[in-house]
N, C-alpha and C positions, 0 to 999 in steps of 0.2 A: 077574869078569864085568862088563861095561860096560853102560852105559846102556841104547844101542841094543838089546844082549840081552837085556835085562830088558822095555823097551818092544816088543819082536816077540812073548815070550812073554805079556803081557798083551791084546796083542790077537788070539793067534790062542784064547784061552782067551774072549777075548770080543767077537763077531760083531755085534756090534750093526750094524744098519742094512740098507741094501741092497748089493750089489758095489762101486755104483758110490764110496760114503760109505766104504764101509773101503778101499779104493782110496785114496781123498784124504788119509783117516785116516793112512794108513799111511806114506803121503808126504811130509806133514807130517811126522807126528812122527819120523819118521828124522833129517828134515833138522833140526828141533828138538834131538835129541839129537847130530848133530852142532856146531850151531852153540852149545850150550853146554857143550863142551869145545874149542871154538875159542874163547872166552871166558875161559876158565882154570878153571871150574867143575870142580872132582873127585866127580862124584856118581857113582853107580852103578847106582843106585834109581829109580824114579818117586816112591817114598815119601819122597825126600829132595829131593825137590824144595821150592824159596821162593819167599814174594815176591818175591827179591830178583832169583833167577832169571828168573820172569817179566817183573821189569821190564826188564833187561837184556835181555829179547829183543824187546820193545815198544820200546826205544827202538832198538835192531839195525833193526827192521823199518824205524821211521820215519828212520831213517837215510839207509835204503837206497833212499827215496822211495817204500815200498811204500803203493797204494792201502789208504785207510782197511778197503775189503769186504774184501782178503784178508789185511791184517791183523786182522780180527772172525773171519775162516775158521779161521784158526789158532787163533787164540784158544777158539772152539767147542772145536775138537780138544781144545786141551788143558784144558779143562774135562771133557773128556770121562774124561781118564786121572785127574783129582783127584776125580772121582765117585766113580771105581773104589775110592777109597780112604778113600771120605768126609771128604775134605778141600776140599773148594770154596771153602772161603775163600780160599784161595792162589792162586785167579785172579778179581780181584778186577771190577767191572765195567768197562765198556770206559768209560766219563764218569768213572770215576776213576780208569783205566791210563793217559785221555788222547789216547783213538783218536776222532777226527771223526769223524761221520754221516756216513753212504754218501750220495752222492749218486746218483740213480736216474734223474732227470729226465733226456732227452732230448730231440734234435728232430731226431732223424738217423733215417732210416726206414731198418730193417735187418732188413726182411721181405724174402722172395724167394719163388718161384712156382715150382710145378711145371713145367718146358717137355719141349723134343724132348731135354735132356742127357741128361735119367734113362732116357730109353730107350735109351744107349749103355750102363747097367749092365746086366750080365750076369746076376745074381742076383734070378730075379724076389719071391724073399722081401725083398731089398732093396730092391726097389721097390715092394711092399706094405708095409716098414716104415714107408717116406718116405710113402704115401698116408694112413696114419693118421696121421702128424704132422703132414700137413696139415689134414684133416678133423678133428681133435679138440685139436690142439696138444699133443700127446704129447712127453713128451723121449724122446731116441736107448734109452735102454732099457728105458722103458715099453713101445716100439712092437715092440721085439726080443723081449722075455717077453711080450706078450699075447698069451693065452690065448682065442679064441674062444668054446668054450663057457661057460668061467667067465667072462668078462666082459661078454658081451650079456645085456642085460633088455630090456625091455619098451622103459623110455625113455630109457635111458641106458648108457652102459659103465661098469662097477665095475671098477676099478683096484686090484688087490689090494695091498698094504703092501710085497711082498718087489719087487715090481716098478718103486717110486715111489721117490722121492729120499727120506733121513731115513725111509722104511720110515711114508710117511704115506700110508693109502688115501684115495681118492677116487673120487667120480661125475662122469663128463661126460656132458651131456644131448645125445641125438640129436633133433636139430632138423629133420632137413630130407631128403625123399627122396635126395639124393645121397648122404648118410652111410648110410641103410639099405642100400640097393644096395651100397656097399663094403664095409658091414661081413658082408652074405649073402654075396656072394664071398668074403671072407677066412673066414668059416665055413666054406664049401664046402670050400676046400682045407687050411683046418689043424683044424680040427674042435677037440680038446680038446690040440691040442698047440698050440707057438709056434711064433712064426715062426723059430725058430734051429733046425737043422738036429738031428736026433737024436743025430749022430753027432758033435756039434761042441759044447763050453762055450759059456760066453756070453761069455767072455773073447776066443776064439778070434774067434768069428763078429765080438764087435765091433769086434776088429779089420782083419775082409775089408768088415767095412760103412765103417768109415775110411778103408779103401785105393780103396776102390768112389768114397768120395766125394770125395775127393781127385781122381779119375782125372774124373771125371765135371763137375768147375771149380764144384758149385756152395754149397762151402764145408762147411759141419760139418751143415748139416740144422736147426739153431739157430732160420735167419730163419723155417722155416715157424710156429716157435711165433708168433712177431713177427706172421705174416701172418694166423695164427690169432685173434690178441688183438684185433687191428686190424678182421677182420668181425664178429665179435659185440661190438665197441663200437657198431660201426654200425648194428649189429641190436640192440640195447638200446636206443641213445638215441634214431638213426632222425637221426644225423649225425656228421660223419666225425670221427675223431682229430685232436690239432694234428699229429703227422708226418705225415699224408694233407691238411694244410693246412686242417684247420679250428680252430676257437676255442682258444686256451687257457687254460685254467681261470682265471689271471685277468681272462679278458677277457669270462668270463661273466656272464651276470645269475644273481641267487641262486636263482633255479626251474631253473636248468640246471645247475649247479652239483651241487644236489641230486642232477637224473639224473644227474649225471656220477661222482657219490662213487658211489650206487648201483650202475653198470654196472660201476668199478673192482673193486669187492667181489665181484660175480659173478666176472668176470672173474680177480680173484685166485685163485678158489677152485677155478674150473675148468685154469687153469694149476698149481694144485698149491702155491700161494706162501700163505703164514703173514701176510701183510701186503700191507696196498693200495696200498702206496708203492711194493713193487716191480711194480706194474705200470703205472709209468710210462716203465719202460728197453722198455716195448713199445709202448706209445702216445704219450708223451710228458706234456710237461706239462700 
């Protein structure tokens, strides 16, 4: 038996996360387990796996000029298979495999706006998907699994686990009569179901909303997070981001600053991110 078979049956045996994570999981580690038998590694196992392994796949990566982030991505992954086996030490951390810090900072604004495109898709559940990623900054299948009646409260939407990235739930707060009004319509018509079709996975559907967004020019649905981050900075601090052309954090005075860590942290929390840093690849520096 090979690698690769041993690595599919570990992880159909274990589900951990949401679709989209055992997806990347899955991808990764294939291509893992082929590139260390294009190395000359004779393993079979995930349990045979070394240091020595990993390093040769860490320097393969920086080789190959791969960015620092998805070399750390990879790395997760296969952290994830020495879990399984309680071995973690055999992926050692990223400051001592040698992998740079992400760099996150931006000043390239790569939000976009709802226009006349969207209304050339055809699938009006697709067009309610896109209207929650704009209004709450949901990602592509947050907004395809949510749930109506499980997710509206009083003042905010609960995101349940099976539907979030890494299977981490969260609240986003309803702010403003315009999120009410969309979120009462999209009650109306999906009630205690989602927006993915009954009759259709969420594999399937995701990929006629790809096809949808593709067809339609106006990219992966990504920027609305972007465009999401970008007003409730604005509505935190009560002034615009440096990619909207205002201040950049070093060119603040130390009382804005302050509000500025502040808004980050909100803003992290409501985009669903683990860290304040990464939300600078939506506002900038």
């Amino acid at each position: 038996m090979s690698l690769k078979y041993h690595i599919k049956g570990l992880m159909s045996h274990n589900r951990d996360g949401s679709f989209e994570t055992q997806r990347a999981r899955s991808a990764v580690l294939l291509l893992v387990a082929n590139q260390i038998k294009e190395g000359g590694y004779k393993i079979e196992r995930p349990s045979q796996l070394k240091q020595k392994h990993i390093s040769y796949l860490v320097n393969r990566w920086q080789e190959e000029k791969l960015s620092p982030g998805t070399i750390k991505n990879r790395l997760a992954h296969l952290r994830w298979v020495v879990g399984k086996m309680n071995k973690t030490a055999i992926v050692k951390s990223n400051d001592e495999l040698g992998v740079d810090k992400r760099v996150f900072a931006t000043q390239t604004d790569k939000s976009i706006q709802l226009d006349a495109r969207v209304e050339t898709i055809k699938s009006e559940r697709i067009r309610d998907a896109l209207r929650l990623q704009d209004a709450f900054g949901l990602r592509r299948e947050e907004s395809l699994k949510f749930r109506p009646n499980i997710a509206i409260k009083q003042d905010c939407i609960s995101l349940q686990a099976s539907w979030c990235k890494g299977s981490i739930a969260r609240d986003v707060p309803i702010r403003t009569p315009e999120q009410r009004a969309l979120l009462a319509d999209i009650q109306r018509k999906y009630g205690a179901n989602s927006l993915i079709p009954q009759e259709l996975n969420y594999k399937t559907f995701r990929d006629k909303y790809d096809n949808a967004m593709q067809s339609c020019g106006i990219g992966k649905g990504h920027g609305l997070r972007h465009g999401y981050a970008q007003t409730r900075y604005e509505d935190i601090t009560g002034w615009k981001c440096s990619v909207k052309g205002g201040l950049m954090r070093s060119q603040m005075e130390p009382e804005q600053r302050d509000i500025d860590t502040a808004a980050r942290m909100q803003i992290s929390g409501e985009l669903g991110h683990g860290r304040i840093d990464v939300v600078a690849k939506y506002i900038g520096a």
